[in-house]
VEXKOL-103102 format. One line per 5 residues: number of its first residue (from 1); their letters; for each residue x, y, z of N, C-alpha, C. Coordinates in pm, whole numbers. Each point is the difference from the previous one (the first is absolute). Layout:
# VEXKOL-103102
NUM	A	X Y Z X Y Z X Y Z | ...
***
This chain:
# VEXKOL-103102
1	XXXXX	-2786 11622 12343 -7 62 132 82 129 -1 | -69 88 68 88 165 -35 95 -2 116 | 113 4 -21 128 7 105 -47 134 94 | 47 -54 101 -1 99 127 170 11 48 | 31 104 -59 159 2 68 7 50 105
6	XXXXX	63 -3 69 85 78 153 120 31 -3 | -8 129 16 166 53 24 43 23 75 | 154 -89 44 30 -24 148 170 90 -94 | 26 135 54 120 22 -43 -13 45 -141 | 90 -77 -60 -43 66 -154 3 -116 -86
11	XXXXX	-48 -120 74 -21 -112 -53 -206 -47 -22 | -44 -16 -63 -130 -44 -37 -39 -155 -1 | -47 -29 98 -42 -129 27 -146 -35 -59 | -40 -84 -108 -103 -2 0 -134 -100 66 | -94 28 84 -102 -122 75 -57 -64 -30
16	XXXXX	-44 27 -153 -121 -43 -69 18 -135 -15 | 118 -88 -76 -29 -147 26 99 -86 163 | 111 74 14 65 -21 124 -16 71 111 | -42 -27 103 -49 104 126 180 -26 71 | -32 21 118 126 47 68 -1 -98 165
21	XXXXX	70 -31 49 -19 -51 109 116 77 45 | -62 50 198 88 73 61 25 -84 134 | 112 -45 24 45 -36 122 18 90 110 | -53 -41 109 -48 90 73 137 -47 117 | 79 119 85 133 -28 56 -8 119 120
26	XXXXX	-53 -66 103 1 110 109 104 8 127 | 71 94 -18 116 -9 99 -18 88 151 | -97 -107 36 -101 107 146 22 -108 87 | -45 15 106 12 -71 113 -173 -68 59 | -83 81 -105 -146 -23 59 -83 7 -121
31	XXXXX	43 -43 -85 -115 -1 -135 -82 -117 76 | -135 1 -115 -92 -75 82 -7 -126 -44 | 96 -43 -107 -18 -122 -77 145 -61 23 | 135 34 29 119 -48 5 92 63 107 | -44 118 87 46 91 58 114 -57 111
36	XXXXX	103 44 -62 183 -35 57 39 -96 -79 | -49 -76 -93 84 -101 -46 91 69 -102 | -12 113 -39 99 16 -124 32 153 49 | 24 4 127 5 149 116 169 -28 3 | 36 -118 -40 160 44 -10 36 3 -121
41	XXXXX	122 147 -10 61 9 -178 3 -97 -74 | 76 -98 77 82 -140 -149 -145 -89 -17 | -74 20 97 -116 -138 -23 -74 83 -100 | -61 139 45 -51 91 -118 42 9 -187 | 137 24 54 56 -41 -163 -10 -140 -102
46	XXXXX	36 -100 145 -17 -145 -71 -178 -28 -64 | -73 18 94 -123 10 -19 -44 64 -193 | 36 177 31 -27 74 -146 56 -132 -104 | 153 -32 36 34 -103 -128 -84 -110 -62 | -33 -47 173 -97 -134 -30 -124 72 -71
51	XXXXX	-46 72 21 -144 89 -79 32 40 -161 | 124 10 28 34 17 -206 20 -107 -60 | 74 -122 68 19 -70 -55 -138 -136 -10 | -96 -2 23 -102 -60 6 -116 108 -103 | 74 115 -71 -66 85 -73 -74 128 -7
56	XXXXX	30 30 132 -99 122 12 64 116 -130 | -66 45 3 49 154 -52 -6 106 41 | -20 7 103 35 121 104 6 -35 135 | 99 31 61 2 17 142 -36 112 69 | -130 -22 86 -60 78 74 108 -9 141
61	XXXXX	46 123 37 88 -37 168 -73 126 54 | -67 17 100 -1 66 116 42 -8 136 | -33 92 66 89 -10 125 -43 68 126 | -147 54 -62 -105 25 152 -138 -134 -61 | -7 -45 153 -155 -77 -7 -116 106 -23
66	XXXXX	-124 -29 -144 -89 72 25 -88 -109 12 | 3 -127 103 -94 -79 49 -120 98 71 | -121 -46 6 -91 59 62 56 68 203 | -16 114 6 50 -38 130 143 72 28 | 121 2 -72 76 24 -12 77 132 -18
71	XXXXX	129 63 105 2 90 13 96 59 -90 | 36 123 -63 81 52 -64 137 -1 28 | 86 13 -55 143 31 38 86 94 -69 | 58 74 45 96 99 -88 60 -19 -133 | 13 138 -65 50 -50 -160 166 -58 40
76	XXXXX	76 89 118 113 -116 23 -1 -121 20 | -73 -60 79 15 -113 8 -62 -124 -136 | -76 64 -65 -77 -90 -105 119 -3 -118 | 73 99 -28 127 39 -43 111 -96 19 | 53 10 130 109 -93 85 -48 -167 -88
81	XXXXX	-185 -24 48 10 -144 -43 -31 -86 -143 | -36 131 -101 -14 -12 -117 107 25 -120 | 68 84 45 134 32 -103 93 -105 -29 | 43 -53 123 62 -52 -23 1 -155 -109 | -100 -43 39 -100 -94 -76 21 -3 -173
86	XXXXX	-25 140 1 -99 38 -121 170 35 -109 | 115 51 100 123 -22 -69 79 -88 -60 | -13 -121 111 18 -129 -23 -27 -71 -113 | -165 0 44 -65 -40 -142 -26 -17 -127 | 1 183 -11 19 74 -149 182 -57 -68
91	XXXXX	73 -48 112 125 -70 -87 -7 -119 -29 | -109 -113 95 -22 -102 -18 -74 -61 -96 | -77 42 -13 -134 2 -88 -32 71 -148 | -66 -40 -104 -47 78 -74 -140 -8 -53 | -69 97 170 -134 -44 34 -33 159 7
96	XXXXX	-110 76 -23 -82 126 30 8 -31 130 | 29 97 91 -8 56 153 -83 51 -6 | -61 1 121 -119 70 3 15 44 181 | -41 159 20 19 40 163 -150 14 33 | -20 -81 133 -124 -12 13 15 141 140
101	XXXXX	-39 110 -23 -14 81 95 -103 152 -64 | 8 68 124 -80 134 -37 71 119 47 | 59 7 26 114 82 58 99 12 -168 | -16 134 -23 92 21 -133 131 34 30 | 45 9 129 161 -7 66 76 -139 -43
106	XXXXX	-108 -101 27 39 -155 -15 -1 -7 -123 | -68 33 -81 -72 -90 -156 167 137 -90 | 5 110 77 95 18 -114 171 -46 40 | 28 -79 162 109 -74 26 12 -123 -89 | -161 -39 1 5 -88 -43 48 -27 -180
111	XXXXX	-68 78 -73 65 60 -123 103 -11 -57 | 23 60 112 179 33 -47 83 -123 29 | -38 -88 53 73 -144 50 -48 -88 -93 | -86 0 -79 -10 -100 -77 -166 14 -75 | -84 3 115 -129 20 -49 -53 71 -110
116	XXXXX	-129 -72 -67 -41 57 -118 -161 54 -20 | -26 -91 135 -167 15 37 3 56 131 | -168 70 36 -20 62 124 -138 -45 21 | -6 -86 137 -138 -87 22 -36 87 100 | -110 93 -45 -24 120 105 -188 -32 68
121	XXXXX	23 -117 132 -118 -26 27 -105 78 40 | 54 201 40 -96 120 32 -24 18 -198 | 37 -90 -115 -19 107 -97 42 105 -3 | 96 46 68 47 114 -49 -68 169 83 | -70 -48 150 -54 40 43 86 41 114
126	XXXXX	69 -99 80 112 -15 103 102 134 51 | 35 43 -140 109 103 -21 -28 52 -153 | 8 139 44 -58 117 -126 132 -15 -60 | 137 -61 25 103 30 -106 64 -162 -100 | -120 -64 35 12 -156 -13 -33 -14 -189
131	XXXXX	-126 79 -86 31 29 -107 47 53 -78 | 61 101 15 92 75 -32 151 -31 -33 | 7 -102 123 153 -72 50 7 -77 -168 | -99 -120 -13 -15 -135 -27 2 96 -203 | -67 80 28 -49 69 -170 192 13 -13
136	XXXXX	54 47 97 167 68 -75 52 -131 -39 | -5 -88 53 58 -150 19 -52 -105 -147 | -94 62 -57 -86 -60 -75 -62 -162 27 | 15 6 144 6 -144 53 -183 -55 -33 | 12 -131 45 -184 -43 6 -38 55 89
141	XXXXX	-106 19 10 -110 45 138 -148 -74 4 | 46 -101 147 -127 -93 3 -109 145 91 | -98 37 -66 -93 -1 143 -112 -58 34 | 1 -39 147 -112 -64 74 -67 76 69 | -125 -48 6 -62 50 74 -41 -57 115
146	XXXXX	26 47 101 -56 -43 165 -58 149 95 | -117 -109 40 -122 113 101 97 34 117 | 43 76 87 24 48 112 198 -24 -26 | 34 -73 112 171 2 29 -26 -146 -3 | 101 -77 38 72 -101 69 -57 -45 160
151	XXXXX	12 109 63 -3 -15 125 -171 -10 64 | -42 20 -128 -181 39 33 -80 -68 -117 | 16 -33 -105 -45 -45 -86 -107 -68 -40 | 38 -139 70 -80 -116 27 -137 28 112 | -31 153 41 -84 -4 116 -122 67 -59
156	XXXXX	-108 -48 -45 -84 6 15 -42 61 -174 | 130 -43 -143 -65 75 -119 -123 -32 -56 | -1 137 -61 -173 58 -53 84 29 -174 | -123 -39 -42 -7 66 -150 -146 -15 -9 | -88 127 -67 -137 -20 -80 73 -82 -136
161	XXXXX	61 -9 -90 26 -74 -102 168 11 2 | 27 -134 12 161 -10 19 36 29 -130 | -13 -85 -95 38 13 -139 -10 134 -53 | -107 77 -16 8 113 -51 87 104 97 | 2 -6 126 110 72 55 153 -2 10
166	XXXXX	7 -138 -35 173 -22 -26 30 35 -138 | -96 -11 -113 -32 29 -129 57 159 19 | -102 94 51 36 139 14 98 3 75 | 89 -38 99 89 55 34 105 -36 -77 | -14 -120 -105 131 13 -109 3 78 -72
171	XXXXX	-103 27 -61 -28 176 -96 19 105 45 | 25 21 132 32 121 83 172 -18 7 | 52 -123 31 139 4 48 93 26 -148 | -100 -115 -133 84 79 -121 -34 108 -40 | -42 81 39 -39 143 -16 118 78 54
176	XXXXX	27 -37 118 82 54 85 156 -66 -60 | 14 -100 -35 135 -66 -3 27 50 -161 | -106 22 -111 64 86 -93 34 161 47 | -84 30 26 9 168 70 154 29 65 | 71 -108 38 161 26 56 51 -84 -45
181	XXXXX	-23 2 -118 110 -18 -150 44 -187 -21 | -103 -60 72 -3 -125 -75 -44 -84 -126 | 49 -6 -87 10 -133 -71 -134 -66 -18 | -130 10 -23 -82 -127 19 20 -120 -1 | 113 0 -101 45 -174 -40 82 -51 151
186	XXXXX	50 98 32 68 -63 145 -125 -28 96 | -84 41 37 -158 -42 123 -42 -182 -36 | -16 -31 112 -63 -134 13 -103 50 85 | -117 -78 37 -65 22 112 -36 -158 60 | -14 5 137 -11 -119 81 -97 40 78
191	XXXXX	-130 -106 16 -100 79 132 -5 -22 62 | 141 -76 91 12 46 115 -73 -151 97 | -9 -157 -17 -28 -42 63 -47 -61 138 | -76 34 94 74 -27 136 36 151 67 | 23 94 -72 5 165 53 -114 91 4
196	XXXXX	-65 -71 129 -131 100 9 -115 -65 -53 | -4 -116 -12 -127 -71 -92 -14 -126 128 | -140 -9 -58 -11 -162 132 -23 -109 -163 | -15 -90 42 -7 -148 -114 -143 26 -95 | -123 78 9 -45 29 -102 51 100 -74
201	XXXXX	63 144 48 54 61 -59 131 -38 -114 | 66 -107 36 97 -69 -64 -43 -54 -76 | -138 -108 17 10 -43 -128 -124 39 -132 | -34 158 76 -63 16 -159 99 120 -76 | 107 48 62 108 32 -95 107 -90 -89
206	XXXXX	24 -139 64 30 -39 -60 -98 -93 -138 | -118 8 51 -142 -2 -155 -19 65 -68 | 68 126 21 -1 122 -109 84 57 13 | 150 -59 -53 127 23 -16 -50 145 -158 | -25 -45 -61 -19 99 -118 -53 123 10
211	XXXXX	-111 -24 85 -62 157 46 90 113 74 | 85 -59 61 121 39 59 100 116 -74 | 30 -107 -158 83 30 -73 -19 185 -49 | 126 56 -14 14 149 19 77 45 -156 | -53 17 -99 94 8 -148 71 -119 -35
216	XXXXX	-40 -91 74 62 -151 -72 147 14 75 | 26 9 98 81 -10 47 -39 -117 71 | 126 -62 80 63 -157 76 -100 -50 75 | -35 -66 64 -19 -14 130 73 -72 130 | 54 -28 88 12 -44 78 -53 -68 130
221	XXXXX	11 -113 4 -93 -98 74 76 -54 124 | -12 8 141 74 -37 98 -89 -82 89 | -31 -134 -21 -86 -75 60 76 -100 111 | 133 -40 3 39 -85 71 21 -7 107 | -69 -73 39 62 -37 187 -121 101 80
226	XXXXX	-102 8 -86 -75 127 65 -117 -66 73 | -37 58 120 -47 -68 80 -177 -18 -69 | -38 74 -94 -159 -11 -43 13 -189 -47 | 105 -35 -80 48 -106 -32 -57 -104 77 | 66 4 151 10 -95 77 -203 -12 53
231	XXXXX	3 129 13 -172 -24 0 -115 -82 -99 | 76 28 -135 -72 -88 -59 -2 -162 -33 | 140 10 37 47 -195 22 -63 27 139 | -61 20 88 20 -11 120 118 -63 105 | 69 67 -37 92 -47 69 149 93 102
236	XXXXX	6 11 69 173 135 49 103 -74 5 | 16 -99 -68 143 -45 -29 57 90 -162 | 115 40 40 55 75 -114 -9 -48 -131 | 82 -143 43 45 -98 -130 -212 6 -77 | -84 -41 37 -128 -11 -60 -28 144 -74
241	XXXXX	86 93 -11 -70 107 -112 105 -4 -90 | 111 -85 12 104 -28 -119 -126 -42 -154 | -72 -99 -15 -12 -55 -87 -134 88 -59 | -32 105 91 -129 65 -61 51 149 -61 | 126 6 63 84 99 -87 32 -34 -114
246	XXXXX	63 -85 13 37 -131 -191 -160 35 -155 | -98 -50 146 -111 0 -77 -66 115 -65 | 62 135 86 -97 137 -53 94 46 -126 | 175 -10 14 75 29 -88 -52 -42 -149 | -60 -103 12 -30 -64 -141 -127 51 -32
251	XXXXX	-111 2 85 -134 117 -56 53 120 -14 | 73 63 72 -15 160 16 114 55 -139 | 36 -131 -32 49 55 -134 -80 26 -99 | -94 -70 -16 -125 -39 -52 -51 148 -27 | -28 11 154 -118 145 29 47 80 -17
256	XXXXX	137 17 16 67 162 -123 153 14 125 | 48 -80 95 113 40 51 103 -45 -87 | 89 112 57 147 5 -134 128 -65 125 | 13 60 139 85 -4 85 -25 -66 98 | 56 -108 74 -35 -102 93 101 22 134
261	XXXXX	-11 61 102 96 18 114 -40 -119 100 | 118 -113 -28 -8 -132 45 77 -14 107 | -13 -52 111 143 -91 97 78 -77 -93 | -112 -126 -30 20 -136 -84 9 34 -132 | 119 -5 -50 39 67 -147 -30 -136 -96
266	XXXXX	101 -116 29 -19 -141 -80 -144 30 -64 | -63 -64 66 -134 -65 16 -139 109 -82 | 49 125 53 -82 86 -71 30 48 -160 | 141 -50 -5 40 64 -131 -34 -91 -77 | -18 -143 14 -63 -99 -27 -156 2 -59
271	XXXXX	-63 54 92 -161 20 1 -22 118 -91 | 65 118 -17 4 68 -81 67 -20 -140 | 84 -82 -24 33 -35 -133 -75 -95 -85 | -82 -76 78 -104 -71 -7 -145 23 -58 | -10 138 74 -127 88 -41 35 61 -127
276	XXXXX	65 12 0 67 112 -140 -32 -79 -121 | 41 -117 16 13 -107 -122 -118 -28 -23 | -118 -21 102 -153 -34 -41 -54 134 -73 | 44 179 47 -82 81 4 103 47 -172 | 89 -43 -57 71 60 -114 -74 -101 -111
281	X	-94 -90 29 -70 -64 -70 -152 96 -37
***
């Protein structure tokens, strides 16, 4: 199997037989899957620990909701509730940080406090000084792709061909993210689950995870707790898209995902170590 490395820093991680699981740590008051439970510092920190110590390898922390719906908030304040976190942590832990924002005010506070990754859900679209920032830093750079904002998203998306358009807009963004002096080996790309897609759109990107793929670079997969989920168990109880998250981690390794942005760290790191062992056969 031909190694796929990622360079987070000036360290080289390789995907090809171990993928990555990212604990996902939101210190908001209105995320759409946990929103306030980890909205205070010490519960936030205890939380990241519990997420390393059950295995993740990266801690994802943000600190604005981009639930469908959801309104923006200042780079101060996303600042105020992420730094501190992310200081803590980086002494606690010896886990990849990862700043889930688009605002390159935040992602380079964040930096400098500990962080090594930049989970930029505009791709790098958000703020014209957001690649540039991340290229000096030599940090990772996830980009996703999502149709419209946050606040509008979910209303009414169109694609003539989803796949080939999220396809081209990753060839456009690494176009752009080498052009201001990035790294290729640092780019992941994620398409963006749940951002701007309705439940067919979701799941024929995740059927052609490969078509996706941009110079053999990462991918990133953020399926949990997502409401297309609950549609297909039929069901809107939260807990019922726990076990269909478990279940895609272990195909979508399969189908070419390298990066898993989980709530449920145990359980998935489980399902993914699992897959590995059938697919290294």
């Amino acid at each position: 199997m031909r190694e796929r490395p990622w360079k987070i820093g000036e360290r080289l991680v390789d995907l090809s037989r171990r993928g990555m699981i990212m604990g996902v740590l939101n210190v908001t008051p209105d995320s759409f899957s946990d929103g306030g439970k980890f909205f205070d510092r010490n519960a936030a920190i205890a939380h990241g620990v519990q997420l390393a110590n059950e295995g993740a390898d990266i801690i994802d922390i943000g600190g604005e909701s981009t639930r469908p719906g959801a309104e923006p908030i200042s780079p101060n304040e996303e600042i105020e509730r992420v730094i501190p976190v992310i200081e803590q942590l980086a002494r606690k832990i010896d886990k990849y940080i990862s700043i889930d924002t688009s605002k390159a005010e935040v992602a380079e506070a964040a930096l400098k406090a500990g962080a090594s990754i930049v989970n930029d859900v505009t791709g790098g679209r958000g703020d014209a000084k957001m690649m540039s920032l991340v290229a000096r830093h030599s940090a990772g750079f996830i980009i996703m792709h999502m149709q419209g904002e946050p606040r509008t998203m979910q209303q009414a998306p169109h694609y003539d061909d989803v796949v080939s358009e999220v396809a081209e807009f990753f060839r456009q963004q690494f176009t752009r993210a080498i052009d201001s002096g990035l790294d290729p080996m640092n780019v992941a790309f994620d398409p963006g689950i749940g951002f701007g897609k309705t439940m067919d759109h979701n799941l024929d990107l995740l059927a052609n995870l490969e078509r996706l793929r941009v110079d053999d670079r990462p991918i990133v997969v953020g399926v949990s707790r997502k409401s297309f989920l609950g549609k297909l168990v039929r069901s809107d109880e939260m807990q019922d898209r726990h076990l269909p998250t478990v279940a895609l981690t272990a195909l979508l390794r399969g189908r070419g995902a390298d990066i898993f942005r989980v709530h449920e760290v145990k359980e998935n790191m489980a399902a993914l170590r699992a897959a590995e062992a059938i697919l290294e056969r």
